[in-house]
Gaussian input, Z-matrix of N, CA and C with variables (Angstrom, degrees):
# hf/3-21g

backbone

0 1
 N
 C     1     B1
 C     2     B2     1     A1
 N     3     B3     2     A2     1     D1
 C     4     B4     3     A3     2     D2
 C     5     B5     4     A4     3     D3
 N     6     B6     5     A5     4     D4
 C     7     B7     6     A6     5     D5
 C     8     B8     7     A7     6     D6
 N     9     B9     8     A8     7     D7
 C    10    B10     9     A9     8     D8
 C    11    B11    10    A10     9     D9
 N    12    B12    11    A11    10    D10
 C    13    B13    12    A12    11    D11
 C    14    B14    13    A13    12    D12
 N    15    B15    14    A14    13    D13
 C    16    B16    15    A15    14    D14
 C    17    B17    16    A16    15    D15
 N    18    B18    17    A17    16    D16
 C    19    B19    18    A18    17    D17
 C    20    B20    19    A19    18    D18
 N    21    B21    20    A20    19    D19
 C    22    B22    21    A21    20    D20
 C    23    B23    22    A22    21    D21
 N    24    B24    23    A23    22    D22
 C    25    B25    24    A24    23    D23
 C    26    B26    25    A25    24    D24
 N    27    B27    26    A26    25    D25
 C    28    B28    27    A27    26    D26
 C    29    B29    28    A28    27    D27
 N    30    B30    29    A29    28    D28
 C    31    B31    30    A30    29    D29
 C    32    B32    31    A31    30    D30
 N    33    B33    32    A32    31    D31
 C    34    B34    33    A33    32    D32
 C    35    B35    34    A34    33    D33
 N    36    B36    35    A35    34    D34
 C    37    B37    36    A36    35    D35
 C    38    B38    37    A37    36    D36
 N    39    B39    38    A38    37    D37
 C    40    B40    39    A39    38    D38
 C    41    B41    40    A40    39    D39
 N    42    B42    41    A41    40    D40
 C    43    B43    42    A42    41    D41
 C    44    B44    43    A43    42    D42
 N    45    B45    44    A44    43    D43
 C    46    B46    45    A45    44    D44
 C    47    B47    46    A46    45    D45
 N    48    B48    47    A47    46    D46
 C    49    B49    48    A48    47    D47
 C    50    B50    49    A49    48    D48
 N    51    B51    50    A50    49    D49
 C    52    B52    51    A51    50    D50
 C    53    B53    52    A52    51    D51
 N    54    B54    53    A53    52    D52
 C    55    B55    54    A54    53    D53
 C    56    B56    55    A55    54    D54
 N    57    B57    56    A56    55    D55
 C    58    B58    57    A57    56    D56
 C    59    B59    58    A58    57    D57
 N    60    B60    59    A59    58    D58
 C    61    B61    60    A60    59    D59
 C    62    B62    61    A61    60    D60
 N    63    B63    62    A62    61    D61
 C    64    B64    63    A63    62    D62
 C    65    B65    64    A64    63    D63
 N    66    B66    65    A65    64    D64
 C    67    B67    66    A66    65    D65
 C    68    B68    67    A67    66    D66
 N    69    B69    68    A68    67    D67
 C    70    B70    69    A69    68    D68
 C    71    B71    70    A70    69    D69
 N    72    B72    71    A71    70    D70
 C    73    B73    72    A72    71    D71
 C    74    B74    73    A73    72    D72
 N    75    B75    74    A74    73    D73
 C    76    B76    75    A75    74    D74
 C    77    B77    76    A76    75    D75
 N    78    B78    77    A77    76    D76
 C    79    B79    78    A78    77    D77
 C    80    B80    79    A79    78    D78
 N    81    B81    80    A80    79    D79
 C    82    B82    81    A81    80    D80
 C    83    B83    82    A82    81    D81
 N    84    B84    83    A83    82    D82
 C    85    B85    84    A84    83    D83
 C    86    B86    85    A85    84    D84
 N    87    B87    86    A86    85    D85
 C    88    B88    87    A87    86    D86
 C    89    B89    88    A88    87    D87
 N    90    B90    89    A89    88    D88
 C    91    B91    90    A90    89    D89
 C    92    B92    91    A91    90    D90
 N    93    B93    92    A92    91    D91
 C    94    B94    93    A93    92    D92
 C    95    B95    94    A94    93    D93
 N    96    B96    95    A95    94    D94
 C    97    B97    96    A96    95    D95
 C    98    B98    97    A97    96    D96
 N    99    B99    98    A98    97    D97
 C   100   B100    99    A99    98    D98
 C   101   B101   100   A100    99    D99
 N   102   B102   101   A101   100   D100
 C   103   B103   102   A102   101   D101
 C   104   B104   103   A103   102   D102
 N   105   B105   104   A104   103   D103
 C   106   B106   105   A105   104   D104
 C   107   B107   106   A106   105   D105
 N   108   B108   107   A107   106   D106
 C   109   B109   108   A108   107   D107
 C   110   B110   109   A109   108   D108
 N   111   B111   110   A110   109   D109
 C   112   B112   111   A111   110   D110
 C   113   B113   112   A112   111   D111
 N   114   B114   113   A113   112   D112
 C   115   B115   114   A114   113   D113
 C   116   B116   115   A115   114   D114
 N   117   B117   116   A116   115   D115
 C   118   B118   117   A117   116   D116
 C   119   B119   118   A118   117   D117
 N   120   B120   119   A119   118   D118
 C   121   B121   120   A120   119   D119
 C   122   B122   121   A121   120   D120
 N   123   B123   122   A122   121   D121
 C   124   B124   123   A123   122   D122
 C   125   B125   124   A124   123   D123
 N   126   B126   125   A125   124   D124
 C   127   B127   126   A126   125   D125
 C   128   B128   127   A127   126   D126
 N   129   B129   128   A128   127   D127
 C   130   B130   129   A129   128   D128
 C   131   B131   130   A130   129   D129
 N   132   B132   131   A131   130   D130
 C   133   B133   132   A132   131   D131
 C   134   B134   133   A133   132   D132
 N   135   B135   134   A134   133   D133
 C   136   B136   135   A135   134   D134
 C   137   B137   136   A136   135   D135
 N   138   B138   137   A137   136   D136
 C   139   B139   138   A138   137   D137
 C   140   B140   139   A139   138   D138
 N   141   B141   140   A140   139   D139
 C   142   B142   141   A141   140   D140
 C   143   B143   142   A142   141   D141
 N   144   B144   143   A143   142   D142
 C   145   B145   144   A144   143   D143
 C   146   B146   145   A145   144   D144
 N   147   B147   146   A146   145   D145
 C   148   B148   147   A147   146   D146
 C   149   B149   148   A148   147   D147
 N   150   B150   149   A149   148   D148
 C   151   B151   150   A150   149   D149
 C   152   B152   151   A151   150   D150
 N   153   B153   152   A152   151   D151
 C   154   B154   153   A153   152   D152
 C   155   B155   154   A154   153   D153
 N   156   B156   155   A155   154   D154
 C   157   B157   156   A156   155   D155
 C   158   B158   157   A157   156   D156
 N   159   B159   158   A158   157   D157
 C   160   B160   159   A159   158   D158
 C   161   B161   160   A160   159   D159
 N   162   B162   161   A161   160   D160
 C   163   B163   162   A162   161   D161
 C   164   B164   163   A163   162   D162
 N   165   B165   164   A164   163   D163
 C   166   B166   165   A165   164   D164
 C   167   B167   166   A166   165   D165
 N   168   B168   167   A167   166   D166
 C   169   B169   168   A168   167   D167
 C   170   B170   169   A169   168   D168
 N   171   B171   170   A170   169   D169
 C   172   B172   171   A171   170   D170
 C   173   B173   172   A172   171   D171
 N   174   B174   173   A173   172   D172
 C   175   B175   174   A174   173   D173
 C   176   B176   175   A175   174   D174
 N   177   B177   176   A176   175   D175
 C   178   B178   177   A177   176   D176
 C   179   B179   178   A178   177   D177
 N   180   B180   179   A179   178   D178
 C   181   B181   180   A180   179   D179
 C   182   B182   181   A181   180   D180
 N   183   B183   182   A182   181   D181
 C   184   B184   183   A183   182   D182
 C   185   B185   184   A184   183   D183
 N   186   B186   185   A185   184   D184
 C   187   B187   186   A186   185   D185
 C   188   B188   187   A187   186   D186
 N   189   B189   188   A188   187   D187
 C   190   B190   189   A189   188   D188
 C   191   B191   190   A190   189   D189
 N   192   B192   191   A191   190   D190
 C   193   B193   192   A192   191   D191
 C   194   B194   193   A193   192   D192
 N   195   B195   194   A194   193   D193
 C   196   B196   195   A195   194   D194
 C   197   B197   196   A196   195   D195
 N   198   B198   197   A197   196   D196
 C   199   B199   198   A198   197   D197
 C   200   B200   199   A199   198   D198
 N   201   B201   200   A200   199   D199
 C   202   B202   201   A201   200   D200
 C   203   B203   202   A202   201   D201
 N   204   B204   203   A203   202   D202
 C   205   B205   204   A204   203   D203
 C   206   B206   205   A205   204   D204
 N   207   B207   206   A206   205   D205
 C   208   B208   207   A207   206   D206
 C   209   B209   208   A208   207   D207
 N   210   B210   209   A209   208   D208
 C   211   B211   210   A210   209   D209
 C   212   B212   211   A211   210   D210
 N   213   B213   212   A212   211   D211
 C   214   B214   213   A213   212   D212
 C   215   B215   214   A214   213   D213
 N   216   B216   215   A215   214   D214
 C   217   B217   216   A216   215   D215
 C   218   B218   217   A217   216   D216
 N   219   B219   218   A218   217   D217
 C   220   B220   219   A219   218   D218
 C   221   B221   220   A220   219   D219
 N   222   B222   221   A221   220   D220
 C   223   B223   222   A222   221   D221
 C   224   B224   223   A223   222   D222
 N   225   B225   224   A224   223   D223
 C   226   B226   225   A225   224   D224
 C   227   B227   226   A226   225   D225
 N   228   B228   227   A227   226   D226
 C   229   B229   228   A228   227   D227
 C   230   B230   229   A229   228   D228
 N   231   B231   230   A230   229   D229
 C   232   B232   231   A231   230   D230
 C   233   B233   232   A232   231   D231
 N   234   B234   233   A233   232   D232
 C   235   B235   234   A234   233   D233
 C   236   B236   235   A235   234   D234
 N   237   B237   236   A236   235   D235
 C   238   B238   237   A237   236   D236
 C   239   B239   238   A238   237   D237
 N   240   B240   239   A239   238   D238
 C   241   B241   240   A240   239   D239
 C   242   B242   241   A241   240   D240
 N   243   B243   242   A242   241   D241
 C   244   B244   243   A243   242   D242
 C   245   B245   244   A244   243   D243
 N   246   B246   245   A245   244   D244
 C   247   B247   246   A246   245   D245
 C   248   B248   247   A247   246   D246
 N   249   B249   248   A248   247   D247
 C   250   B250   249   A249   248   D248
 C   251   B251   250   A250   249   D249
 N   252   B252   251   A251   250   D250
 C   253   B253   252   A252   251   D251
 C   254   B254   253   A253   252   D252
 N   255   B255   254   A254   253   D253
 C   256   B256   255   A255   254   D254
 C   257   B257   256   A256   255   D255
 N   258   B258   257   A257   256   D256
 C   259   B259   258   A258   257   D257
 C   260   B260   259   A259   258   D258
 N   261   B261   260   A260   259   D259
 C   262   B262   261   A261   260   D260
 C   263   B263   262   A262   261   D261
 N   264   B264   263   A263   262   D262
 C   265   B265   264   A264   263   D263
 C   266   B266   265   A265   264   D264
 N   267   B267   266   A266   265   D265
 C   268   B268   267   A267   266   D266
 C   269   B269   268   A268   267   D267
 N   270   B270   269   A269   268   D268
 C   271   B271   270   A270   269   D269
 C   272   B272   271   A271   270   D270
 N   273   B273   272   A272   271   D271
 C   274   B274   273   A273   272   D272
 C   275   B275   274   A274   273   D273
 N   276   B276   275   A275   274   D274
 C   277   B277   276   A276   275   D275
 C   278   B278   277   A277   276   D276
 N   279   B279   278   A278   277   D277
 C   280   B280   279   A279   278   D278
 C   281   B281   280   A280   279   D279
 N   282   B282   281   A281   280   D280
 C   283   B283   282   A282   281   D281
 C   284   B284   283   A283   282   D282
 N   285   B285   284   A284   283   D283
 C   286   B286   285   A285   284   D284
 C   287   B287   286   A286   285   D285

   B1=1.4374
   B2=1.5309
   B3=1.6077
   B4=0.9535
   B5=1.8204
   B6=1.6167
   B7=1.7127
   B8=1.2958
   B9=1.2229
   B10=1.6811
   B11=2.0703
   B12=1.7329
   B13=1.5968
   B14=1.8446
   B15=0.7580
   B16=1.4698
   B17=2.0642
   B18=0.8614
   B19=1.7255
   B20=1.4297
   B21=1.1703
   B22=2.3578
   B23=1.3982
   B24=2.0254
   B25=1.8182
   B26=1.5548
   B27=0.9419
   B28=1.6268
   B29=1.3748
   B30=1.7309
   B31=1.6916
   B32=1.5182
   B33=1.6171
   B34=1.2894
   B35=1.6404
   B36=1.3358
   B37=1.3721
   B38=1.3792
   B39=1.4741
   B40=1.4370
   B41=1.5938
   B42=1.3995
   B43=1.3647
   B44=1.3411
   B45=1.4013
   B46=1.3962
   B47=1.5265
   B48=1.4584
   B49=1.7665
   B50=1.2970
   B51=1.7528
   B52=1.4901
   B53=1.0551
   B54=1.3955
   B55=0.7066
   B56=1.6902
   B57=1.1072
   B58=1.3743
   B59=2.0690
   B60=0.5770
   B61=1.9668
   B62=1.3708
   B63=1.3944
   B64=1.7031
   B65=1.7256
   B66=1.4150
   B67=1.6146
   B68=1.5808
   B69=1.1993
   B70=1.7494
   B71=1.3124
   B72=1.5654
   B73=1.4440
   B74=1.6540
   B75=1.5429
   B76=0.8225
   B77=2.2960
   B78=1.2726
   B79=1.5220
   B80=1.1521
   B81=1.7055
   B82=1.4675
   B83=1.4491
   B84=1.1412
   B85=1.2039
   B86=1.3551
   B87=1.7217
   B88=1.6101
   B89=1.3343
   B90=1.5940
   B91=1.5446
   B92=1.4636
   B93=1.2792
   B94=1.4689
   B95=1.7266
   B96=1.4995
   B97=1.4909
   B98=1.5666
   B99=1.5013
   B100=1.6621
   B101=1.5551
   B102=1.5226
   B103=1.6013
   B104=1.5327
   B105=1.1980
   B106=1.3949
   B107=1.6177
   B108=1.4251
   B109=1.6274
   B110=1.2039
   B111=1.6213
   B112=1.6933
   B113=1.0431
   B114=1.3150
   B115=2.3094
   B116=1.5286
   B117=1.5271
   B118=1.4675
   B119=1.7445
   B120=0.8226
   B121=1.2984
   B122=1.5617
   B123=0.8968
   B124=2.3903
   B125=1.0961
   B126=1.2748
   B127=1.4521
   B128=1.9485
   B129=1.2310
   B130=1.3926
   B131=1.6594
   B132=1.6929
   B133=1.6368
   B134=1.2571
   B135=1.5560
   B136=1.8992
   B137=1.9842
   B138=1.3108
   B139=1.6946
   B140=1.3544
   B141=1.9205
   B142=1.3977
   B143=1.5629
   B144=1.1323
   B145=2.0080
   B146=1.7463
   B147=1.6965
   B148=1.6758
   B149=1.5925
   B150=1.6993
   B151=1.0040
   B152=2.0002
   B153=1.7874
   B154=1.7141
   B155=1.6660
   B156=1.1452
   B157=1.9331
   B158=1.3249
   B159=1.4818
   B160=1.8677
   B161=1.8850
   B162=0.8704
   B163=1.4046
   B164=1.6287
   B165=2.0466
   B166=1.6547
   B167=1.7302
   B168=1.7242
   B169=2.2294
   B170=1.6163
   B171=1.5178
   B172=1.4723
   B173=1.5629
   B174=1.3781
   B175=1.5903
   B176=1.1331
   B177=1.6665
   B178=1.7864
   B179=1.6629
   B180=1.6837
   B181=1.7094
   B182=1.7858
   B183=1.6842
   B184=1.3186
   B185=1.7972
   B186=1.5655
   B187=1.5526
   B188=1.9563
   B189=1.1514
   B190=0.8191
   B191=1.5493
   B192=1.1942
   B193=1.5547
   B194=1.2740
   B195=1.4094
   B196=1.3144
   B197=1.6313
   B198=1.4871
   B199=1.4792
   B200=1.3456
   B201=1.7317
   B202=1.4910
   B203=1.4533
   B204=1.1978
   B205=1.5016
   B206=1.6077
   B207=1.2964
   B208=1.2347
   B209=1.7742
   B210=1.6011
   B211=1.0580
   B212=1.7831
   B213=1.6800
   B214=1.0571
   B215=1.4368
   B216=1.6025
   B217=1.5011
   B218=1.7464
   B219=1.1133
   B220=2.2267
   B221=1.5826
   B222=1.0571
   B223=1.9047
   B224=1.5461
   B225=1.3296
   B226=1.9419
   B227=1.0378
   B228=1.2366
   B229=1.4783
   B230=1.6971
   B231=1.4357
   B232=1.3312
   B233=1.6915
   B234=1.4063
   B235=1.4496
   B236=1.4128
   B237=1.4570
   B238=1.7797
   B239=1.4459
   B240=1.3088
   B241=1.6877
   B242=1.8676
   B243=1.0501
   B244=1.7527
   B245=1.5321
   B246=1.6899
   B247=1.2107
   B248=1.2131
   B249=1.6136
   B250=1.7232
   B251=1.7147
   B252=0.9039
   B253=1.6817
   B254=1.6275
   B255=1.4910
   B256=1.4893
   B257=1.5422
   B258=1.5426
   B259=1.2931
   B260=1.6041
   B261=1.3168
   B262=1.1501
   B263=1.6495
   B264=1.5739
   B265=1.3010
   B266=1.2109
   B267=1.4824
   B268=1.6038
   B269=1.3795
   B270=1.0315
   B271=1.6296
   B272=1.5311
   B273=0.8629
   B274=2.0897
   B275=1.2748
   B276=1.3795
   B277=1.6095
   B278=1.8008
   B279=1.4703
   B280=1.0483
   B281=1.7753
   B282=0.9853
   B283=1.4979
   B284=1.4721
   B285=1.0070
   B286=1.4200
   B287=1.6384
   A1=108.78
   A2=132.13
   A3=131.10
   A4=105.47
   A5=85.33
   A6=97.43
   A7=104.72
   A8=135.72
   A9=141.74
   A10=104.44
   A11=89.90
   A12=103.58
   A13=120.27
   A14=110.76
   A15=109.05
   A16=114.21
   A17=123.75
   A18=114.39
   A19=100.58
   A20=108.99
   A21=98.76
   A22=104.48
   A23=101.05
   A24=93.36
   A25=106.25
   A26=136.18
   A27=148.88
   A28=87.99
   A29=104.63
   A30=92.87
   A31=107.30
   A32=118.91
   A33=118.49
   A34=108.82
   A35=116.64
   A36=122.45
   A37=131.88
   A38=108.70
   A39=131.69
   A40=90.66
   A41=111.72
   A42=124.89
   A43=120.16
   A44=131.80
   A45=136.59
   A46=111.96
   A47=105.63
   A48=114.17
   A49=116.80
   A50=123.64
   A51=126.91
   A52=133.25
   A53=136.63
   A54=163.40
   A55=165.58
   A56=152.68
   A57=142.10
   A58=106.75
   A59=72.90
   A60=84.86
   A61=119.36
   A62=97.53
   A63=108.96
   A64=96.93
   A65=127.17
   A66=120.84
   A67=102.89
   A68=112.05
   A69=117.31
   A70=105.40
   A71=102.60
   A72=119.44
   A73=141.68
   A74=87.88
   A75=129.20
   A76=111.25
   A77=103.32
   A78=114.79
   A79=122.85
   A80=111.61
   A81=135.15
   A82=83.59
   A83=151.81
   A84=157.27
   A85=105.44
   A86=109.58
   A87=126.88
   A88=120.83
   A89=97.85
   A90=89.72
   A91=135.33
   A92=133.44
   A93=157.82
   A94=88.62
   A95=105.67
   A96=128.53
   A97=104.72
   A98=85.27
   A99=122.64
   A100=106.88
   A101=131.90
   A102=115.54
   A103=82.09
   A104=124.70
   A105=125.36
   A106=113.34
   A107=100.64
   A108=100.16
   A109=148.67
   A110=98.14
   A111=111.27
   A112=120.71
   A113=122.16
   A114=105.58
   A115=96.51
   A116=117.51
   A117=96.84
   A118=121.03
   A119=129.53
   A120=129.47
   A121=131.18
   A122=91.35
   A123=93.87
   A124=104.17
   A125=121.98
   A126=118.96
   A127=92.81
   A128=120.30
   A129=134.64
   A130=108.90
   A131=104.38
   A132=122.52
   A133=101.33
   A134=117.76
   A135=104.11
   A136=79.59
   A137=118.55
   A138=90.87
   A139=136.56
   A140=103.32
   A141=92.56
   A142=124.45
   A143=102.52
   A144=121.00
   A145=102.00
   A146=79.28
   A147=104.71
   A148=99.16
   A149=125.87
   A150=142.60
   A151=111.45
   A152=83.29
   A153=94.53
   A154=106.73
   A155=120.04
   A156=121.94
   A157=89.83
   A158=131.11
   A159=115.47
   A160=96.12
   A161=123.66
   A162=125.45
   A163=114.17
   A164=96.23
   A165=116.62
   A166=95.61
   A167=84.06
   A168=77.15
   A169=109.92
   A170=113.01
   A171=100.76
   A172=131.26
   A173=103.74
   A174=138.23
   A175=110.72
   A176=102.84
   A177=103.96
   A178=129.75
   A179=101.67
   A180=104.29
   A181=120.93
   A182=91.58
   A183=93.58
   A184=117.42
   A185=92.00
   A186=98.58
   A187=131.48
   A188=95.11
   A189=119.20
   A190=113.91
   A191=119.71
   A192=142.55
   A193=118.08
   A194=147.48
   A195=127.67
   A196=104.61
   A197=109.16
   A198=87.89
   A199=97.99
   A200=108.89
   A201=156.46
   A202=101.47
   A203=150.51
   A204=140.29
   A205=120.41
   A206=124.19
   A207=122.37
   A208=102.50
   A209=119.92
   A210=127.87
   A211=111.32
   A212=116.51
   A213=107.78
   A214=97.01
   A215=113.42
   A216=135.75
   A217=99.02
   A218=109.60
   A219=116.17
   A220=108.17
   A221=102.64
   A222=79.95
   A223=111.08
   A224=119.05
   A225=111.81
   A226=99.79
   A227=148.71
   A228=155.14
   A229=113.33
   A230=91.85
   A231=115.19
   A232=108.40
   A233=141.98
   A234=150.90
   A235=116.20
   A236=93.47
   A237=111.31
   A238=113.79
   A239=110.08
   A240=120.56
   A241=111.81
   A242=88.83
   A243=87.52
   A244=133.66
   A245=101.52
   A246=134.30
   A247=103.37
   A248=101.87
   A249=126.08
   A250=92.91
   A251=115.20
   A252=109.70
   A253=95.78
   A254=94.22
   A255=103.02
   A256=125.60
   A257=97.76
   A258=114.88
   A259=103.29
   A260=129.68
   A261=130.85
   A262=97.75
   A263=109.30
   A264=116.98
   A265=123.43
   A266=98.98
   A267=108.63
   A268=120.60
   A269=103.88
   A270=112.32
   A271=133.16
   A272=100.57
   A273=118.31
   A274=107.93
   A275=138.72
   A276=127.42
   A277=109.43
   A278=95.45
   A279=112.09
   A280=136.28
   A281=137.45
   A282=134.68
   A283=120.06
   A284=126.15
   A285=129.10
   A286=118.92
   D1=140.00
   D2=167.67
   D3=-126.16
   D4=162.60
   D5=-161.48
   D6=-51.69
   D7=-55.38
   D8=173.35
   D9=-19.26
   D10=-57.79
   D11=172.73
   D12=-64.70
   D13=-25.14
   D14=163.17
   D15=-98.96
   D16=-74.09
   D17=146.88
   D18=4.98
   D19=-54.59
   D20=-158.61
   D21=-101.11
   D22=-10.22
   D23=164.21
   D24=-80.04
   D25=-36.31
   D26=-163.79
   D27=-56.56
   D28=-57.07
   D29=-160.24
   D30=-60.07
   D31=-40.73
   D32=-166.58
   D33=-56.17
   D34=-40.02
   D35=169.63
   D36=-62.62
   D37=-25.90
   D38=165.52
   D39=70.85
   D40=69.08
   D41=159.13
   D42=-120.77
   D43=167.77
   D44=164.81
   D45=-103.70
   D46=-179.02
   D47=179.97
   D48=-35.57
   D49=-44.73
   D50=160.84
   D51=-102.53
   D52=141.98
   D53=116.42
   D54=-74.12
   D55=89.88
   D56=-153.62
   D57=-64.95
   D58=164.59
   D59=165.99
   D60=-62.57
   D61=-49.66
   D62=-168.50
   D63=-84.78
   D64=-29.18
   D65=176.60
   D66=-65.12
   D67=-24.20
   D68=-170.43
   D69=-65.58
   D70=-53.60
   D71=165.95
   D72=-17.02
   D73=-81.93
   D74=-177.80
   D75=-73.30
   D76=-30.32
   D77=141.52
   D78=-31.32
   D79=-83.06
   D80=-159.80
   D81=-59.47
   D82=-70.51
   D83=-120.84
   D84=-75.17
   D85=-57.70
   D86=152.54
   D87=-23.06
   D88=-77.58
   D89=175.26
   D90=-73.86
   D91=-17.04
   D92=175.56
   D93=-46.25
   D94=-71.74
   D95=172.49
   D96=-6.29
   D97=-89.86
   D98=-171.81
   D99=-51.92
   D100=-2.33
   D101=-152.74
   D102=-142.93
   D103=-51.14
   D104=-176.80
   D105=-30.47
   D106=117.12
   D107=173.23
   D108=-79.44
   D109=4.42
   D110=149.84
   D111=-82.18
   D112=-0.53
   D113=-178.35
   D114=-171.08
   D115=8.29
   D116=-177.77
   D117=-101.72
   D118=133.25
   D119=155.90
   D120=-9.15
   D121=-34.94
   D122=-178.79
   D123=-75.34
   D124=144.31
   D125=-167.30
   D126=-113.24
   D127=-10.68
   D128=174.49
   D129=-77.32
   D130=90.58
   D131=-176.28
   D132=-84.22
   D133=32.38
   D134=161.29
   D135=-119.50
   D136=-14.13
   D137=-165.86
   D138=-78.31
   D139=1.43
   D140=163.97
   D141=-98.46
   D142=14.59
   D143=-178.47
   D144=-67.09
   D145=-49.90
   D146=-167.00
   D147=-57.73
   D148=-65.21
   D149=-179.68
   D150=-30.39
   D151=-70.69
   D152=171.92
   D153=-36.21
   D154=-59.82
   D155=-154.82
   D156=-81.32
   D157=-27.22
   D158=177.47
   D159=-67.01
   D160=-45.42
   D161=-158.78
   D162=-57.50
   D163=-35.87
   D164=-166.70
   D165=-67.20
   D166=-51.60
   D167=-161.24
   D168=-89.84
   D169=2.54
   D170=146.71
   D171=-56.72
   D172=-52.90
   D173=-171.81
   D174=-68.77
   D175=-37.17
   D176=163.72
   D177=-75.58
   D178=-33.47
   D179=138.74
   D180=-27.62
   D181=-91.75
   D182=-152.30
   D183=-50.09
   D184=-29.52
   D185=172.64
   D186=-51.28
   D187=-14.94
   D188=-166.69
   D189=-103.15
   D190=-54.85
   D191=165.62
   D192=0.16
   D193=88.95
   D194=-169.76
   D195=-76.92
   D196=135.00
   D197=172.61
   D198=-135.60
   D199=150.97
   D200=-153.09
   D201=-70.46
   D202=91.26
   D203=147.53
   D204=-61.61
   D205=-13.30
   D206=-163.88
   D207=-64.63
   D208=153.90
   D209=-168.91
   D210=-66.76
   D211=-5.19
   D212=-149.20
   D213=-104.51
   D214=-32.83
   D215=-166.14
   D216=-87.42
   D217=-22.12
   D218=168.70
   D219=-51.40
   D220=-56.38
   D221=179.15
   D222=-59.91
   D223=-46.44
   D224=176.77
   D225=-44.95
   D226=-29.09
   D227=-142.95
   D228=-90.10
   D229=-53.34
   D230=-151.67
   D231=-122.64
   D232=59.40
   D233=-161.70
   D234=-25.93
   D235=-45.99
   D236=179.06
   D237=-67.10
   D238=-58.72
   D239=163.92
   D240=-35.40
   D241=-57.54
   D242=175.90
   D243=-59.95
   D244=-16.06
   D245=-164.35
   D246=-76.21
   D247=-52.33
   D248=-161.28
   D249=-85.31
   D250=-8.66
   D251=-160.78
   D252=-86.64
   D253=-32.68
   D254=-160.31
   D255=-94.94
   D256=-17.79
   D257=-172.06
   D258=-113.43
   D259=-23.99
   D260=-142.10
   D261=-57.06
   D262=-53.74
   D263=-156.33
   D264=-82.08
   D265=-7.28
   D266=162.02
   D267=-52.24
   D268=132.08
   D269=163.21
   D270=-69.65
   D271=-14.59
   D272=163.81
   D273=-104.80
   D274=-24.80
   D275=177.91
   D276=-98.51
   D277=-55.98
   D278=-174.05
   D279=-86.31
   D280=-129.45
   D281=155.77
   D282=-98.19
   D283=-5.36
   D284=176.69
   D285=71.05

């Protein structure tokens, strides 16, 4: 898979740079819905082919994804964590 190939699944999914798992999900499901040619609405009988292969080389991304436990790479991780990291010790945000 190359980035161009995931890039043109995003678009088909109509996602940005992030995403969760379960929004990915919960996507495919949307559009599958909407494209499926027993009950869906699109009258365009190539768009759930398209849909199916955005779903594969997303899924083949995330499947793939190594992800970082180390204590240092958790705030990139985690928005709130970074939040608290940063503010905590303040004396106007945090506990002082």
């Amino acid at each position: 898979m190359t980035y161009e190939e995931l890039k043109a699944a995003l678009r088909v999914f109509g996602l940005g740079e992030r995403a969760t798992l379960q929004e990915i999900k919960a996507r495919y499901r949307e559009l599958a819905k909407r494209h499926h040619p027993d009950g869906g609405i699109s009258e365009d009988t190539e768009a759930i082919y398209r849909v199916i292969e955005a779903n594969r080389v997303i899924l083949e991304y995330v499947e793939s994804y190594r992800y970082c436990f180390s204590e240092q790479e958790y705030p990139e991780q985690d928005p709130e964590e970074r939040l608290r990291r940063r503010f905590m010790t303040d004396p106007l945000w945090g506990k002082g």
